[in-house]
Z-matrix of the N, CA and C atoms (Angstrom, degrees):
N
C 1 1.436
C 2 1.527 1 107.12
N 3 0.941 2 124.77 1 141.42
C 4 1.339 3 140.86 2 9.73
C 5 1.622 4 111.46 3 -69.53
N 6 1.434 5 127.75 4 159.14
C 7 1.303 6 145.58 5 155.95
C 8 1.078 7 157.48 6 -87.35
N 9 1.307 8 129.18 7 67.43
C 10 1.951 9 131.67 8 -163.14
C 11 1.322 10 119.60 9 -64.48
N 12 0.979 11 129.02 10 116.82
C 13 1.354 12 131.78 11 178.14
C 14 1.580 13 112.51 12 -116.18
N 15 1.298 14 111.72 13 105.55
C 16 1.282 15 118.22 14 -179.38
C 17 1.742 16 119.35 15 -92.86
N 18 1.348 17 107.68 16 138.68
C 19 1.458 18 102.73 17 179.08
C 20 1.453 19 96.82 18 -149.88
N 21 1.860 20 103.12 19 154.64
C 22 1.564 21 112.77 20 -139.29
C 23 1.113 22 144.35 21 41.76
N 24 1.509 23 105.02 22 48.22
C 25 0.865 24 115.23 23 173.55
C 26 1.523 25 129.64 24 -139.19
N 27 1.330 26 139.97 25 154.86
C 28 1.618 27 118.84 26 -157.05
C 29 1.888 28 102.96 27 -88.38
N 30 1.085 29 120.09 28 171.16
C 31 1.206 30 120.58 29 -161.01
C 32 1.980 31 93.71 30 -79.43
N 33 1.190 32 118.74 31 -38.80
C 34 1.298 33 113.16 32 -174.38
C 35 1.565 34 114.97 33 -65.62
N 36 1.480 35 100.87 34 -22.12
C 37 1.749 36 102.63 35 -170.02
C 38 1.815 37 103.19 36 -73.62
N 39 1.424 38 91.86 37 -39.68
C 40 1.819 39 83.51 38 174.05
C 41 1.236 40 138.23 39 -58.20
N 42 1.220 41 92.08 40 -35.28
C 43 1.778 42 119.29 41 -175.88
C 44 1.672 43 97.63 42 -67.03
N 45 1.086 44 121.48 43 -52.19
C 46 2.049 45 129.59 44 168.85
C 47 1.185 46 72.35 45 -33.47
N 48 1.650 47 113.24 46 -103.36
C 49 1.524 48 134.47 47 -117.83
C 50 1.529 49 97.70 48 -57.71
N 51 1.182 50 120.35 49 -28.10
C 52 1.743 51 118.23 50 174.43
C 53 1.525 52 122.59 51 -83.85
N 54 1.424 53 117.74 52 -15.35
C 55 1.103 54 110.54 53 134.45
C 56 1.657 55 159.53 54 -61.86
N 57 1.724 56 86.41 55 -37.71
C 58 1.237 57 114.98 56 164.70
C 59 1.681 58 121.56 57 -63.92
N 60 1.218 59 100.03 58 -30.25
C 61 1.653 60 97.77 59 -150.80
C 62 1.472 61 90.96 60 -126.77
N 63 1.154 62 152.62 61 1.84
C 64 1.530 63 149.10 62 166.58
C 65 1.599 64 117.27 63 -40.69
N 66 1.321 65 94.03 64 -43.69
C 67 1.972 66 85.90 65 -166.19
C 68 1.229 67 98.13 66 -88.23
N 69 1.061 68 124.78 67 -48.54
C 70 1.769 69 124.70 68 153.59
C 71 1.617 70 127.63 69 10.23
N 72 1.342 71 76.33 70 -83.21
C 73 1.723 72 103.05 71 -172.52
C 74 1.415 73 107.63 72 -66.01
N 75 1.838 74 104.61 73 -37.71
C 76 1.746 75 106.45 74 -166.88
C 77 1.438 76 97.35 75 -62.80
N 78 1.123 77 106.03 76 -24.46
C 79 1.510 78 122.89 77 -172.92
C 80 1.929 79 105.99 78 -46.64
N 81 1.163 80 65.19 79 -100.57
C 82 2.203 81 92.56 80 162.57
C 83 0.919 82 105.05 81 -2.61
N 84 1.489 83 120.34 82 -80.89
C 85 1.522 84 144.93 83 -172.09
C 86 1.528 85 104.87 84 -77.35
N 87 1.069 86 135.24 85 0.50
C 88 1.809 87 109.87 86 176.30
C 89 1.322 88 135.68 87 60.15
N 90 1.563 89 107.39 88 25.37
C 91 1.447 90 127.72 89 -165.10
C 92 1.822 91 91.08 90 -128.36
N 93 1.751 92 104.54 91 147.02
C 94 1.564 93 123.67 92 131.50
C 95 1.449 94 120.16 93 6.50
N 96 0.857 95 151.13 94 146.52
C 97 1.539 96 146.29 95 156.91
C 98 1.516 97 95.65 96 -74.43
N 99 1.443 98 121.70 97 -83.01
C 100 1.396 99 133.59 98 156.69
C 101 1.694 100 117.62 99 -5.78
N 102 1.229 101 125.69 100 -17.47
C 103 1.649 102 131.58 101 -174.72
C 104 1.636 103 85.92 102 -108.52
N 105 1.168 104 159.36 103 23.63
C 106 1.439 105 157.09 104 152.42
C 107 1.020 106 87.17 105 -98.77
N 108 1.431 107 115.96 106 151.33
C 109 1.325 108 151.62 107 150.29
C 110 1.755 109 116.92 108 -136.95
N 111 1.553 110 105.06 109 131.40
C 112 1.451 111 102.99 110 -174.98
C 113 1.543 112 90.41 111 -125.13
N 114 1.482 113 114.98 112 136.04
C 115 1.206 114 146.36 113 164.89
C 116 1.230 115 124.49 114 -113.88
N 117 1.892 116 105.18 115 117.63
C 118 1.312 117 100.20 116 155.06
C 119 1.678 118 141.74 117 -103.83
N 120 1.215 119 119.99 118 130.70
C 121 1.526 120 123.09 119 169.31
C 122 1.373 121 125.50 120 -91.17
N 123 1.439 122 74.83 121 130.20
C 124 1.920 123 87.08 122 -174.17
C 125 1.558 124 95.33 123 -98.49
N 126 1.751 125 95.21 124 116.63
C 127 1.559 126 107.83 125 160.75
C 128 1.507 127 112.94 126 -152.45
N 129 1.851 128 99.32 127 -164.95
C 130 1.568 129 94.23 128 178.57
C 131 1.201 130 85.49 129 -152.79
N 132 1.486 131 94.34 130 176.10
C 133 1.548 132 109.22 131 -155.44
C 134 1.282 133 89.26 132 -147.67
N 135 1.540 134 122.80 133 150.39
C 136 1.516 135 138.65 134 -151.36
C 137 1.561 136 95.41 135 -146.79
N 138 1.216 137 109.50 136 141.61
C 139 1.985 138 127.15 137 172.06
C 140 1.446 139 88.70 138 -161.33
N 141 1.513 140 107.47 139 119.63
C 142 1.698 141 109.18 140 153.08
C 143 1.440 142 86.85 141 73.87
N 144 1.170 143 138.27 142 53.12
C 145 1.740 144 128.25 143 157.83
C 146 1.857 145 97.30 144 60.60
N 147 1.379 146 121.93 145 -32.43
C 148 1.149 147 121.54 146 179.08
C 149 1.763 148 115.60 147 -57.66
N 150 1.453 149 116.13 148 144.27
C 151 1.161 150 116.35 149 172.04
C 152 1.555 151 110.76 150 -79.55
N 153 0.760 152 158.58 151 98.75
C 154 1.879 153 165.67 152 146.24
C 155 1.382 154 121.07 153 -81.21
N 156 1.590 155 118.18 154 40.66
C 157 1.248 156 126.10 155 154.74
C 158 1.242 157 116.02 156 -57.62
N 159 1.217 158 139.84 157 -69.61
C 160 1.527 159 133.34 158 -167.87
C 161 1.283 160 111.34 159 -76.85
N 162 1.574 161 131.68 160 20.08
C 163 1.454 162 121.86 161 167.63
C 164 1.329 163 110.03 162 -82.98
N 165 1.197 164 124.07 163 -26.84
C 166 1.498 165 118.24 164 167.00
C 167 1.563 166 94.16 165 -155.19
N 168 1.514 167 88.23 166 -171.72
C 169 2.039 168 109.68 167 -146.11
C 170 1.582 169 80.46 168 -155.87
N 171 1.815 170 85.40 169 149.85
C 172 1.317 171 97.78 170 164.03
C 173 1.402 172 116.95 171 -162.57
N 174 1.035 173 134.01 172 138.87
C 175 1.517 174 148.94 173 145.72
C 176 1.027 175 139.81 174 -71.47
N 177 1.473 176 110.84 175 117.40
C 178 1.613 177 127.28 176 -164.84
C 179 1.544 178 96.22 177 -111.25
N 180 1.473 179 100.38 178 108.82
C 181 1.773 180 117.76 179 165.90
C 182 1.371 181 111.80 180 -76.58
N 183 1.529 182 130.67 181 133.45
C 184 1.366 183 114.41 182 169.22
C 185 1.640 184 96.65 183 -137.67
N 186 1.430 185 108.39 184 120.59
C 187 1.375 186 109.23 185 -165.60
C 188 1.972 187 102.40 186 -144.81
N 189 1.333 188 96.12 187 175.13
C 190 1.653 189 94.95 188 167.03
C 191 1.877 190 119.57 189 -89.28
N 192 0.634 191 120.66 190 142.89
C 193 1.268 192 116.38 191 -164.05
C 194 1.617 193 116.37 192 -54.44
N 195 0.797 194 133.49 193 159.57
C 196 1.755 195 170.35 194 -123.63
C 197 1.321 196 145.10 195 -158.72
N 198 1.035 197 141.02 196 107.05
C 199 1.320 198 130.83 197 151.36
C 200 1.935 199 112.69 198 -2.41
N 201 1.076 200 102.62 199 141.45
C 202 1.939 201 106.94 200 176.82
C 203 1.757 202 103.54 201 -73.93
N 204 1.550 203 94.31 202 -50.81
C 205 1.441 204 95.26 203 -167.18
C 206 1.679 205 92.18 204 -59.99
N 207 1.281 206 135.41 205 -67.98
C 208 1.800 207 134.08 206 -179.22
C 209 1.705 208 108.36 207 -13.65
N 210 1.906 209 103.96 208 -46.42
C 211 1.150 210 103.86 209 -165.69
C 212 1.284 211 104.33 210 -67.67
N 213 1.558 212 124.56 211 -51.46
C 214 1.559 213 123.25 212 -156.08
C 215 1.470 214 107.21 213 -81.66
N 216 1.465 215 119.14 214 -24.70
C 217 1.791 216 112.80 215 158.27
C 218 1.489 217 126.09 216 -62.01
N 219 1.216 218 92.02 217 -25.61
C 220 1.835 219 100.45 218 177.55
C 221 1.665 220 111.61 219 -80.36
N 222 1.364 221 109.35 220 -34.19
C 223 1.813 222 113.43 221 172.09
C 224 1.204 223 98.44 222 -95.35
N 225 1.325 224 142.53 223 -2.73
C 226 1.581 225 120.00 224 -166.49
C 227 2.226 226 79.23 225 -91.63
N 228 1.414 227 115.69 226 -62.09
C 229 1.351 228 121.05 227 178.89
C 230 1.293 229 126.60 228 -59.18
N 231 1.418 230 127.57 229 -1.36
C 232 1.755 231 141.71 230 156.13
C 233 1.544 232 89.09 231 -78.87
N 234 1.019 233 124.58 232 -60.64
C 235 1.609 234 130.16 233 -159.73
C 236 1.636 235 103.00 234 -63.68
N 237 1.010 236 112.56 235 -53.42
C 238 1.775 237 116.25 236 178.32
C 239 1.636 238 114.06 237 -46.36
N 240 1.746 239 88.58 238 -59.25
C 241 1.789 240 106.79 239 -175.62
C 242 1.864 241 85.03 240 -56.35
N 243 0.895 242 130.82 241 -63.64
C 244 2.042 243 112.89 242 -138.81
C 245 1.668 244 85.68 243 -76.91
N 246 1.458 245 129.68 244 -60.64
C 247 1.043 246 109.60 245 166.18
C 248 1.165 247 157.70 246 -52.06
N 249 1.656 248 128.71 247 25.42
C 250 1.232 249 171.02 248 -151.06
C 251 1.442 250 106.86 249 -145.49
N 252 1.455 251 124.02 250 -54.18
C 253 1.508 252 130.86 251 153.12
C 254 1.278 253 127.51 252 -42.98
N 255 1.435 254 98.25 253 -51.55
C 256 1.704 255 92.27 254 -169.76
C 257 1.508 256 110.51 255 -113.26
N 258 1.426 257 102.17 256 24.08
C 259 1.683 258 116.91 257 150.70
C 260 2.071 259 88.28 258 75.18
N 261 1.018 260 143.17 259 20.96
C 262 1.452 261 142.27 260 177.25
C 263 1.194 262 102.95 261 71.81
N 264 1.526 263 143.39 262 54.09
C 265 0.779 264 136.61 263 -149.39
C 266 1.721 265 98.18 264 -153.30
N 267 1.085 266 122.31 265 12.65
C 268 1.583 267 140.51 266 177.59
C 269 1.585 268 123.62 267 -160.32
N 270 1.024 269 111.73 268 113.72
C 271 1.604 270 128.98 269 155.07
C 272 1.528 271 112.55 270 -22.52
N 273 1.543 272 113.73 271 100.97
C 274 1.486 273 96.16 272 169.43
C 275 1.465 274 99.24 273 -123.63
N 276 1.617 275 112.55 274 164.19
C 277 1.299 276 110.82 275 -158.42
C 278 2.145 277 72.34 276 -167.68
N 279 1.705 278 88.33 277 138.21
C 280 1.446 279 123.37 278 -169.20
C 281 0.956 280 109.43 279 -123.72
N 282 1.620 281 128.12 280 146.54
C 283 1.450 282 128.75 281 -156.70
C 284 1.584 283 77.91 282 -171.44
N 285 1.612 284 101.41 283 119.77
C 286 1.341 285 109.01 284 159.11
C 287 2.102 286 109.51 285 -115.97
N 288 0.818 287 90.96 286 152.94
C 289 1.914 288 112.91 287 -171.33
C 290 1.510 289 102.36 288 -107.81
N 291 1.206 290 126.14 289 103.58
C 292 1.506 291 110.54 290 -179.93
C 293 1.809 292 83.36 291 -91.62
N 294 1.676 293 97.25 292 158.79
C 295 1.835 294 106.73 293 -169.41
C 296 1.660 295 82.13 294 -134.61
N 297 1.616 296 93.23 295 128.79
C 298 1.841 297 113.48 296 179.75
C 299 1.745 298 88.70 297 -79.33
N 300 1.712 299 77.97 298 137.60
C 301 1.625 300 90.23 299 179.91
C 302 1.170 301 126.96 300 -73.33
N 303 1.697 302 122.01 301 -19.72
C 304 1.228 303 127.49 302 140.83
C 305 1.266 304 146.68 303 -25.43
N 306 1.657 305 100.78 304 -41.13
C 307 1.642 306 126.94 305 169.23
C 308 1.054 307 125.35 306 -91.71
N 309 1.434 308 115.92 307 11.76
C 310 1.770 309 129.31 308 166.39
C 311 1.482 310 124.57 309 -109.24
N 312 1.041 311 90.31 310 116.98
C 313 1.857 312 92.73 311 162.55
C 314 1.527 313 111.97 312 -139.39
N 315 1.310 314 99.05 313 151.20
C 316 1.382 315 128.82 314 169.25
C 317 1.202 316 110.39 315 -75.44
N 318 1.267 317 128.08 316 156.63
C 319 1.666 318 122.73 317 138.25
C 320 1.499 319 110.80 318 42.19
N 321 1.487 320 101.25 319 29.82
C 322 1.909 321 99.38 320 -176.52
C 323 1.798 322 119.03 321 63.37
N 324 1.428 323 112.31 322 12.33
C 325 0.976 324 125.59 323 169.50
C 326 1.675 325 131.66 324 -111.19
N 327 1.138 326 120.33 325 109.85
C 328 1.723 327 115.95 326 172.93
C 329 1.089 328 108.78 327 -4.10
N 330 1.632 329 118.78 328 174.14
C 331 1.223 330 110.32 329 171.33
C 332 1.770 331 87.53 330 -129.90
């Protein structure tokens, strides 16, 4: 934990950016490298019957909660890195999920 969930995006671009950007972020956040996980979802997205998946991308963080400033260095430097990738040329938009620690378990165990 924490959790990236990428959508619109191709399966190879994630696999980069989680190479690229792991120690980084573990950084940011004060976590493991190994406690990230990046996921990609394959979907599509519809406006006007039109398909408009690849006009923008987005990442869904789902983590335990944080410092504000942690949060906005951690999306200001996701936001830099993909927009650096895809040359400014896509809409990205960040959504973090804080997850009650109550409502987590491991291994069938509390957290």
């Amino acid at each position: 934990m924490p959790r990236l969930v990428f959508k619109n995006m191709e399966k190879e671009e994630v696999k980069k950016f989680s190479l690229e950007m792991s120690e980084e972020l573990s950084r940011i956040i004060g976590c493991p490298q190994d406690w990230l996980t990046f996921e990609h979802l394959e979907n599509t997205v519809f406006g006007g019957g039109s398909d408009i998946t690849m006009q923008s991308l987005y990442v869904e963080i789902s983590w335990f909660k944080r410092e504000q400033e942690i949060q906005d260095r951690l999306a200001a430097e996701i936001h830099g890195a993909l927009d650096r990738q895809f040359k400014g040329t896509r809409e990205i938009t960040i959504i973090f999920y804080e997850l009650a620690k109550e409502n987590y378990y491991e291994n069938g165990e509390h957290y």
